[in-house]
DRENDO-1510 file (C-alpha; in Angstrom, 1 decimal, always signed):
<recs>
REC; n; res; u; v; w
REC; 1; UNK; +78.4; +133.3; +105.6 .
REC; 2; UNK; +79.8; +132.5; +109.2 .
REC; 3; UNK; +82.3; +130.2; +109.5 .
REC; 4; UNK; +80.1; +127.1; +110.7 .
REC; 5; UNK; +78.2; +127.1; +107.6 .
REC; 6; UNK; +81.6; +127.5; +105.5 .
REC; 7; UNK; +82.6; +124.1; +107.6 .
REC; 8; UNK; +79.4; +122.3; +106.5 .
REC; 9; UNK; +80.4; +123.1; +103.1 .
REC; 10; UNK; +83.7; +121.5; +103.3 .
REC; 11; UNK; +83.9; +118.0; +101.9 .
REC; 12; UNK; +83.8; +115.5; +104.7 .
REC; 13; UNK; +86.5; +112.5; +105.2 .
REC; 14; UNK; +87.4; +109.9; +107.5 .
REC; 15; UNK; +90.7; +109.0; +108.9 .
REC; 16; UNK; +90.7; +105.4; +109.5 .
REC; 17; UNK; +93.4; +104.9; +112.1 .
REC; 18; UNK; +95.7; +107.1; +114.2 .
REC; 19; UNK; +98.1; +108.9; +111.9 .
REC; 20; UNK; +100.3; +112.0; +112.8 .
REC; 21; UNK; +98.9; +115.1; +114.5 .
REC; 22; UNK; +100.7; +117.4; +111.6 .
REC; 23; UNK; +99.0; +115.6; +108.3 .
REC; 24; UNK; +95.7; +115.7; +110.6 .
REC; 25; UNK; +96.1; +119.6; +110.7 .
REC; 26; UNK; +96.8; +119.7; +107.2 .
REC; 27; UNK; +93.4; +117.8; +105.7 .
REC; 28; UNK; +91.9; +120.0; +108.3 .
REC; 29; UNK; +92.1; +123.3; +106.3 .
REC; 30; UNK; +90.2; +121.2; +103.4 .
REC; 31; UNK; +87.9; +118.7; +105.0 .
REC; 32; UNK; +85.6; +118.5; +107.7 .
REC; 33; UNK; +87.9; +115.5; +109.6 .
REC; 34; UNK; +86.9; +112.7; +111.6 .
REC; 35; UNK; +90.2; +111.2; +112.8 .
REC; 36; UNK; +90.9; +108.0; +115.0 .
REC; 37; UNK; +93.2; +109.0; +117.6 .
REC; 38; UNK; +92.6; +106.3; +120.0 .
REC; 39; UNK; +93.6; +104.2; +116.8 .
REC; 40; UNK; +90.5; +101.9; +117.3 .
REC; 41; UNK; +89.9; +99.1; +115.1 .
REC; 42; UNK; +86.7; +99.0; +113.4 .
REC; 43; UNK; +85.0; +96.3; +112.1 .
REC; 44; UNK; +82.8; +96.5; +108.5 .
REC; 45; UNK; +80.0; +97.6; +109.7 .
REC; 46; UNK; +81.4; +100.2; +112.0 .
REC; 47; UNK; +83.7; +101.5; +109.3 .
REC; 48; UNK; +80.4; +101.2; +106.3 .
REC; 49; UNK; +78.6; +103.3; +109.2 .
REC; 50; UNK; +81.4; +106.1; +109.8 .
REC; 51; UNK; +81.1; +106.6; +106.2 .
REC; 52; UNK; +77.9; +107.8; +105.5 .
REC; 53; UNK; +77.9; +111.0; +103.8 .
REC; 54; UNK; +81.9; +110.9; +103.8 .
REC; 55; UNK; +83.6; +111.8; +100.1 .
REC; 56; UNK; +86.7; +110.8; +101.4 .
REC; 57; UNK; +88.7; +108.2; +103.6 .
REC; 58; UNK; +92.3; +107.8; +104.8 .
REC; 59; UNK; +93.2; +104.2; +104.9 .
REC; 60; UNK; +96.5; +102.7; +106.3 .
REC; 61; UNK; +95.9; +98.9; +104.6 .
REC; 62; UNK; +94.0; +97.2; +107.1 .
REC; 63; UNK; +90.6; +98.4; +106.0 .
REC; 64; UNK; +88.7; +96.4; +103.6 .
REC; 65; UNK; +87.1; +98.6; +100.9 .
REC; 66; UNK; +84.5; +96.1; +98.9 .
REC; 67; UNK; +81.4; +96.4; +96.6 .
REC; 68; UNK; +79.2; +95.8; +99.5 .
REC; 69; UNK; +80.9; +98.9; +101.6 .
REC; 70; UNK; +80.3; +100.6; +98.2 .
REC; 71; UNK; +76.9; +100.3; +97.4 .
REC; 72; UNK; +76.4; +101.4; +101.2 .
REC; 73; UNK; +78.8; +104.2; +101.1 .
REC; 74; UNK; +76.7; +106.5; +98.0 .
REC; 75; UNK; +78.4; +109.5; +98.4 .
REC; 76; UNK; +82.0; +108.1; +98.9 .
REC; 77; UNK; +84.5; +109.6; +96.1 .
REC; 78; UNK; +88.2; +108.4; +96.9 .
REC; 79; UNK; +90.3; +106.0; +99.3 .
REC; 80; UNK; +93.5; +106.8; +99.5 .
REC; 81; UNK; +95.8; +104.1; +101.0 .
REC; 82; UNK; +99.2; +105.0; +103.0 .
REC; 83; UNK; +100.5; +101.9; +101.7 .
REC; 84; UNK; +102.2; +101.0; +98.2 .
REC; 85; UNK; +99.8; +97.9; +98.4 .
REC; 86; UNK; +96.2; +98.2; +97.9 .
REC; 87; UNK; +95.4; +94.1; +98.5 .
REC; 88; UNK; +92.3; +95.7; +100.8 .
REC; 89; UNK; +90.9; +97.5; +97.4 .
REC; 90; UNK; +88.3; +96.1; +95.1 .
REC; 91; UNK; +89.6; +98.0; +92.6 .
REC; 92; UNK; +87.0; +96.6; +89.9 .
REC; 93; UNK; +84.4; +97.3; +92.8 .
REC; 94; UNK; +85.6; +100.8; +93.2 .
REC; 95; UNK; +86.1; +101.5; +89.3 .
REC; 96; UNK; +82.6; +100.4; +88.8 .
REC; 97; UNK; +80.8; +102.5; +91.3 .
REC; 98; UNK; +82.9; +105.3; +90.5 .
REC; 99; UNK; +85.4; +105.9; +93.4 .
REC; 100; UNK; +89.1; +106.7; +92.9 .
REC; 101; UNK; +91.8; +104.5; +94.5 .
REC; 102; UNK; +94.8; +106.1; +95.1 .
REC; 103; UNK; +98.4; +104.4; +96.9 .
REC; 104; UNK; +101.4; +105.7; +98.0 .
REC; 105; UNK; +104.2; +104.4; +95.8 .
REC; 106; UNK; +107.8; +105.3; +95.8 .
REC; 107; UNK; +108.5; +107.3; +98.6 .
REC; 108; UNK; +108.7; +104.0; +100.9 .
REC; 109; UNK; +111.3; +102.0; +98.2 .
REC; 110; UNK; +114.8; +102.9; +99.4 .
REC; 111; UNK; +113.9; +102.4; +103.5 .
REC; 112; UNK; +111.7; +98.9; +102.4 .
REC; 113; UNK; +114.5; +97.9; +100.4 .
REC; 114; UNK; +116.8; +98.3; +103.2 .
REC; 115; UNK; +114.9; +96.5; +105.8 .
REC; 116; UNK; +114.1; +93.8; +103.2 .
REC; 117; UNK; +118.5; +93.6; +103.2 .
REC; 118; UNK; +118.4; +93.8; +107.1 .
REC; 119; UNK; +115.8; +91.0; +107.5 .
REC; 120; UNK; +118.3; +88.8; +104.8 .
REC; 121; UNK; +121.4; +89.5; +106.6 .
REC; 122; UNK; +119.5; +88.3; +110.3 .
REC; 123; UNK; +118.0; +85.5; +108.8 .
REC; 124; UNK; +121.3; +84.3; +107.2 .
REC; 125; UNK; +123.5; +84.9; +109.8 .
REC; 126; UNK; +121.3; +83.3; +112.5 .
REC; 127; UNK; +120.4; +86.8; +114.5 .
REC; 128; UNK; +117.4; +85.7; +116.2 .
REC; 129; UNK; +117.9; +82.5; +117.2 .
REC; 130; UNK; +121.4; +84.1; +118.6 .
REC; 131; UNK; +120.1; +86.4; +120.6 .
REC; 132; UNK; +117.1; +84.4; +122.0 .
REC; 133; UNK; +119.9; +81.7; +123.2 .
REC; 134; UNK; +122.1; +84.8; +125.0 .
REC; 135; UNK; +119.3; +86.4; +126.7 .
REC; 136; UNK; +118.3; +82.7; +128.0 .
REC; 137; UNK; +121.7; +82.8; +129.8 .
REC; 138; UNK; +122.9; +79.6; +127.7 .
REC; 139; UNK; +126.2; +81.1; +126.2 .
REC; 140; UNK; +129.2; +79.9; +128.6 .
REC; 141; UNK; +131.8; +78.9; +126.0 .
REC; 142; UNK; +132.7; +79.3; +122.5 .
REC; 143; UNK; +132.1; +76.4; +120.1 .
REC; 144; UNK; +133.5; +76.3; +116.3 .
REC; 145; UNK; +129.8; +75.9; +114.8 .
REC; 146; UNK; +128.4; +78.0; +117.0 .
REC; 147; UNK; +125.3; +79.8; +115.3 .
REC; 148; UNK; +127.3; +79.2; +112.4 .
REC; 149; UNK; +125.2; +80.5; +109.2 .
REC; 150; UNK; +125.6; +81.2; +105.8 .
REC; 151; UNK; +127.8; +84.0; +103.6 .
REC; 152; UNK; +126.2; +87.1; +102.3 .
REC; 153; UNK; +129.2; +88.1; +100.1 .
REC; 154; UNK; +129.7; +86.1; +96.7 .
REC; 155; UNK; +126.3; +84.2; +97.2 .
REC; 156; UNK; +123.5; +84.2; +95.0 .
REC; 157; UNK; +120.8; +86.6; +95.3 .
REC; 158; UNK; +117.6; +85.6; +94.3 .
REC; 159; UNK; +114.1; +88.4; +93.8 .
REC; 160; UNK; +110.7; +87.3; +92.9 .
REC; 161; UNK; +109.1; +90.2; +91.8 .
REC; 162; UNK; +111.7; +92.9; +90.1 .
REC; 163; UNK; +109.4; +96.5; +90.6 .
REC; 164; UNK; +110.9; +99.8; +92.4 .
REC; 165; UNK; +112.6; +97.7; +95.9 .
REC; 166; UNK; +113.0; +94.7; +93.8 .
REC; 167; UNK; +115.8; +97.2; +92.1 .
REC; 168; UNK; +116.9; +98.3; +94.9 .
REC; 169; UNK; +117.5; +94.9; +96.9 .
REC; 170; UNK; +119.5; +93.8; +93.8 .
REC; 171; UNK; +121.4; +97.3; +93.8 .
REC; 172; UNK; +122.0; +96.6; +97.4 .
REC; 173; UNK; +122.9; +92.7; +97.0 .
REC; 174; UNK; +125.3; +93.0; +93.3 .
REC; 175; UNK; +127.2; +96.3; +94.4 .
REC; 176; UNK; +127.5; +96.6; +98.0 .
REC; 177; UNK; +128.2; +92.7; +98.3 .
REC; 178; UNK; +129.1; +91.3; +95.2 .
REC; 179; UNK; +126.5; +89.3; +95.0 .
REC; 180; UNK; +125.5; +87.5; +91.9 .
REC; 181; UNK; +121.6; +88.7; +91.2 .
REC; 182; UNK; +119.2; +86.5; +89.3 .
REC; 183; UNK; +115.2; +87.5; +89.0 .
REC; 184; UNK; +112.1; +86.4; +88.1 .
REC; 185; UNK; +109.3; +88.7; +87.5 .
REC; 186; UNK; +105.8; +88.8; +85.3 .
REC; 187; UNK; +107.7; +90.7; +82.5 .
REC; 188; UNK; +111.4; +90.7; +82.3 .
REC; 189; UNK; +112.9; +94.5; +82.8 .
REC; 190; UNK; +115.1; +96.7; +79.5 .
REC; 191; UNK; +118.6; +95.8; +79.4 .
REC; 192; UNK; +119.7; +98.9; +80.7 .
REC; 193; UNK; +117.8; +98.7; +84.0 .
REC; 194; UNK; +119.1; +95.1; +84.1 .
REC; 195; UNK; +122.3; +96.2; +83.8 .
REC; 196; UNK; +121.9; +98.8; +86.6 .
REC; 197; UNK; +120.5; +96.2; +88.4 .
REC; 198; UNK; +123.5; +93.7; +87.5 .
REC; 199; UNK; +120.5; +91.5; +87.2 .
REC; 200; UNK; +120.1; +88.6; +85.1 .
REC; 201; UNK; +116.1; +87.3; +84.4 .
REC; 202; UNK; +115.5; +83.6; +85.1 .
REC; 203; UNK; +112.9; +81.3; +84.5 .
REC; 204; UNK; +110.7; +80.4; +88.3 .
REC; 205; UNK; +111.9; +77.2; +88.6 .
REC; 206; UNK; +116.0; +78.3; +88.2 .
REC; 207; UNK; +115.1; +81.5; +90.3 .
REC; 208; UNK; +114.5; +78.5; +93.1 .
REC; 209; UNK; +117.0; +76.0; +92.8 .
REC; 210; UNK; +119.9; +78.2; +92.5 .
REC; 211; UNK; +119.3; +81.1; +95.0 .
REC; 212; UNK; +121.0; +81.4; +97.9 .
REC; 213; UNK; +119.1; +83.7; +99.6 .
REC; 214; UNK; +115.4; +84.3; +98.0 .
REC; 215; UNK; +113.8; +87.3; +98.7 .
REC; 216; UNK; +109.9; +87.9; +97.5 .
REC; 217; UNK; +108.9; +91.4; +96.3 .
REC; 218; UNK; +105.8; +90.8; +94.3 .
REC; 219; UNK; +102.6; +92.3; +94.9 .
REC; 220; UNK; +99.5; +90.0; +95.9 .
REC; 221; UNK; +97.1; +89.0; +93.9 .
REC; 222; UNK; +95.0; +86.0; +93.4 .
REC; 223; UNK; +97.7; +84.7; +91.1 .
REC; 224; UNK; +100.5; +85.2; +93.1 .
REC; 225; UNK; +98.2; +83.6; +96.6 .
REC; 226; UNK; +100.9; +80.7; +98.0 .
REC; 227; UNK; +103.3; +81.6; +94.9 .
REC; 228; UNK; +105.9; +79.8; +97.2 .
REC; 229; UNK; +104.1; +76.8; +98.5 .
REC; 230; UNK; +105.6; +73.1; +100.2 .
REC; 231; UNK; +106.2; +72.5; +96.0 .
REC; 232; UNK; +108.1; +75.3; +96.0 .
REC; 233; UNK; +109.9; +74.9; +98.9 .
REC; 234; UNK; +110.8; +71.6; +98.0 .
REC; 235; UNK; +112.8; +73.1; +94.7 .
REC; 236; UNK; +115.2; +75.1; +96.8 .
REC; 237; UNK; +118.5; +74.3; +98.5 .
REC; 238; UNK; +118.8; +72.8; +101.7 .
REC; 239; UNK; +121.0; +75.4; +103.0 .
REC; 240; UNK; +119.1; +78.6; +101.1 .
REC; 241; UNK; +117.2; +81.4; +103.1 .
REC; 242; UNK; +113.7; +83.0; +102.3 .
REC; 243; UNK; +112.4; +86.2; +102.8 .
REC; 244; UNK; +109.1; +87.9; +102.9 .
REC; 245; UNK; +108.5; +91.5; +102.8 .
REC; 246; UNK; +106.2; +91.3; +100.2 .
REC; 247; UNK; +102.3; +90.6; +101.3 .
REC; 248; UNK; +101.0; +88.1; +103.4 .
REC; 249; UNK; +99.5; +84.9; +101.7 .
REC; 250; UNK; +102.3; +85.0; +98.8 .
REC; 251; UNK; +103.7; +82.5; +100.7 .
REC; 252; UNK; +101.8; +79.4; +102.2 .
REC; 253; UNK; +102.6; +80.1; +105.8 .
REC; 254; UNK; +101.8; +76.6; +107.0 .
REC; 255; UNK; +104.0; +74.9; +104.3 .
REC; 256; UNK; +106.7; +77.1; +105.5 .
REC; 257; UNK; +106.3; +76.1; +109.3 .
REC; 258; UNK; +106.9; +72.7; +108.2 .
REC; 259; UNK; +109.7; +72.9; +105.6 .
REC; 260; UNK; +111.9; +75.0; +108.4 .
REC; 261; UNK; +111.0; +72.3; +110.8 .
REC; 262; UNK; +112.4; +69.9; +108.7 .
REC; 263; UNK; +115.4; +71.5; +107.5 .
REC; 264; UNK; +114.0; +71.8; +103.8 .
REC; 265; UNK; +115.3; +75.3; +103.9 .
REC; 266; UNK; +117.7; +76.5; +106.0 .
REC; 267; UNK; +115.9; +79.6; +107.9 .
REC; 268; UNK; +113.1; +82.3; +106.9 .
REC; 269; UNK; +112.6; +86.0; +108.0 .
REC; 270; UNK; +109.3; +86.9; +107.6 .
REC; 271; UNK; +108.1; +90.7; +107.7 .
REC; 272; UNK; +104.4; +89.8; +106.6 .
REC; 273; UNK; +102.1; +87.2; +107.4 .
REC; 274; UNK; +98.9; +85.2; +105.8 .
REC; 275; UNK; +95.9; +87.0; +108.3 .
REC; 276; UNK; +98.0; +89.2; +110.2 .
REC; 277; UNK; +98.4; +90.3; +112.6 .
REC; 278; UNK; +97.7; +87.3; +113.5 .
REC; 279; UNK; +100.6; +84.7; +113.0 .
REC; 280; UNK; +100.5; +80.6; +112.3 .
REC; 281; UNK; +101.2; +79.3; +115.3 .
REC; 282; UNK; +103.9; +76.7; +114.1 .
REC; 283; UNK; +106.2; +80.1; +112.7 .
REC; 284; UNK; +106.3; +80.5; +116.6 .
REC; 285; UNK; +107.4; +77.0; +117.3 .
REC; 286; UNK; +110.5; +77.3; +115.2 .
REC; 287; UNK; +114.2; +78.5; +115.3 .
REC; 288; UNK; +114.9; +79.2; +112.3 .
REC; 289; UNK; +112.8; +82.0; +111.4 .
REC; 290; UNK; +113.3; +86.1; +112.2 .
REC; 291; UNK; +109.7; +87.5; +112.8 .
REC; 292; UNK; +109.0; +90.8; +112.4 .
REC; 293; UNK; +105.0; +93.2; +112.8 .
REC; 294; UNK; +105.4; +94.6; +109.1 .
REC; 295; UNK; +107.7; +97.4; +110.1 .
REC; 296; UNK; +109.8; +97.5; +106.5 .
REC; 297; UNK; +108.5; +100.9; +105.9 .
REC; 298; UNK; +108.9; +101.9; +109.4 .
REC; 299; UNK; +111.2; +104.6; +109.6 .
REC; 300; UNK; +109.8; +108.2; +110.8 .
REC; 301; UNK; +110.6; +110.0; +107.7 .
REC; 302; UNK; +108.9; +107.5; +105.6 .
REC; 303; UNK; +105.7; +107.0; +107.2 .
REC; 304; UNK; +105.1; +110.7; +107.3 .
REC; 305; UNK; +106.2; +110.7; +103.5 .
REC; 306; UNK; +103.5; +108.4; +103.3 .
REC; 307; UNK; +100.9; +109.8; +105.2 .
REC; 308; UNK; +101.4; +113.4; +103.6 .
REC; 309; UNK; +101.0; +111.6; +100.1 .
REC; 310; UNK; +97.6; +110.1; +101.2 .
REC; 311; UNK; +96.5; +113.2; +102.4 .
REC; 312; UNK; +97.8; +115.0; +99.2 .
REC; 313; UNK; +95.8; +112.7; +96.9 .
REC; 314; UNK; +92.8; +113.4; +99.0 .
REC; 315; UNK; +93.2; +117.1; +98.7 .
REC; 316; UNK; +94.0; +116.6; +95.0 .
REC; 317; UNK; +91.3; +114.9; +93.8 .
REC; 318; UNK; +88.2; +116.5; +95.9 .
REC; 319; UNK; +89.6; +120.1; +95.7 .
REC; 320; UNK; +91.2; +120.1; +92.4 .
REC; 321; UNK; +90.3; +116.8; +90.6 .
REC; 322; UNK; +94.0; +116.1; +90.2 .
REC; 323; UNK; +95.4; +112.8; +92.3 .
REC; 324; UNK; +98.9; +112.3; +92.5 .
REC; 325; UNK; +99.2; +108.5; +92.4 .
REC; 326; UNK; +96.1; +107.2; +90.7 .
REC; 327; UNK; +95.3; +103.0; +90.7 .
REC; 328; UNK; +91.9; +103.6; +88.6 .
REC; 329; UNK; +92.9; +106.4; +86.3 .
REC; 330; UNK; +89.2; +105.7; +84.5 .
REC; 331; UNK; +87.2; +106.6; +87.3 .
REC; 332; UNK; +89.1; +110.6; +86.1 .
REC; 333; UNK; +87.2; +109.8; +83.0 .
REC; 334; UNK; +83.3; +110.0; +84.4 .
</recs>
């Protein structure tokens, strides 16, 4: 057999959007690869068409795998997501026409975790709207209440949504500022992870009147779409903080505008968006809010951490039936 036909014989994926040269090289020696390096955004169609006859395909989040990409997609086997998230998964769709789903959990905890800290300390202490007012040349003097925000240390940490950077926020929060941690989640935590945690499980409503600083953690769903909403908003204290790094659409972007506008909350850093990338227009139009392009994973070591775990559950599961990080396990079963 020459090596052409041994090629055809390979199992053919796509890469979805530009990822690094070295995981490329790596599905190479398994797969016959179609990559994206110009990092071109396909739409549905384009994407249901690059597809056809593809077992396999590398997705970064962004790309929208549905039952009606399914039933045109016959031969397609696995989607493996370099994201913990996997809101762009059908994942009833996918069970049901017998495709595998597959994340990348963990590896992206302790660097999300500390952005999601970064993003609280900016948003608290006022870093954006700081900066923006230097770099305008309108600093000429000190004032008292200049930019003046609020304490970190000794305030009250509140987390929606208490899985693996949940944990680590509060580790962050309780021992590296002695920061009193309350939580809310869908099922409260064992004591002993609590008391790693120095955590204490709250019911939603207390979570929001008596945090300080609230940061969200939980993973979308419909049931947790505009979780923090103008009603939600309105339950919090006037000098609290919120922040985002959870999903986009977990919080109602529009009711947030407004409630920093009016001083319901103090200020808001926001790391996702509802339709990103794409951002409401009245988050632009006010102060009081850090923005940042969903860059909590974003350090080099953790996206290729990421990517290589993507790339390992496709190799897994097409060349030795044996994902790493599974989100249908049942699909194994067939």
């Amino acid at each position: 057999m020459n090596p052409t036909e041994m090629t055809r014989m390979k199992p053919q994926i796509l890469i979805a959007r530009a990822i690094f040269p070295e995981v490329i090289a790596k599905l190479a020696q398994h797969f016959d690869v179609e990559s994206n390096p110009s990092d071109a955004l396909w739409t549905q169609a384009e994407l249901t068409h690059k597809l056809q006859g593809r077992q396999g395909v590398f997705t970064t989040g962004g790309e929208r795998i549905d039952a009606e990409l399914l039933a045109a997609c016959p031969d397609l086997k696995i989607c493996a997501n370099m994201a913990v998230g996997y809101n762009n998964f059908d994942i009833a769709a996918m069970t049901a026409a017998g495709v595998l789903g597959t994340n990348a959990p963990d590896v992206l905890t302790e660097t999300t975790a500390d952005f999601g800290f970064a993003l609280l300390m900016a948003t608290a202490r006022r870093m954006a709207e700081a900066e923006h007012f230097l770099r305008a040349g309108h600093w000429t003097r000190w004032r008292y209440d200049m930019f003046a925000g609020a304490d970190i240390h000794g305030a009250t940490l509140g987390i929606l949504g208490m899985g693996r950077i949940g944990q680590g926020i509060a580790r962050r929060g309780a021992m590296g500022f002695g920061m009193k941690v309350i939580y809310h989640n869908r099922s409260r935590l064992d004591a002993a992870t609590e008391a790693e945690c120095k955590a204490s499980f709250v019911g939603k409503e207390e979570l929001l009147r008596s945090a300080d600083h609230l940061v969200l953690v939980l993973p979308y769903s419909a049931s947790s779409h505009h979780a923090i909403g103008a009603a939600e908003l309105a339950q919090m204290k006037p000098t609290a903080t919120l922040v985002n790094i959870a999903r986009g659409g977990i919080v109602d972007d529009a009711a947030l505008a407004v409630a920093l506008r009016n001083k319901t909350i103090a200020a808001a850093g926001l790391d996702v968006f509802e339709g990103e990338p794409k951002v409401h227009p009245d988050l632009l139009t006010v102060p009081n809010v850090v923005l940042t392009p969903h860059i909590a994973s974003a350090t080099m070591p953790t996206r290729l951490a990421m990517a290589h775990l993507a790339a390992d559950n496709l190799i897994g599961y097409l060349i030795h039936n044996k994902p790493l990080t599974p989100l249908n396990p049942a699909v194994l079963a067939l």
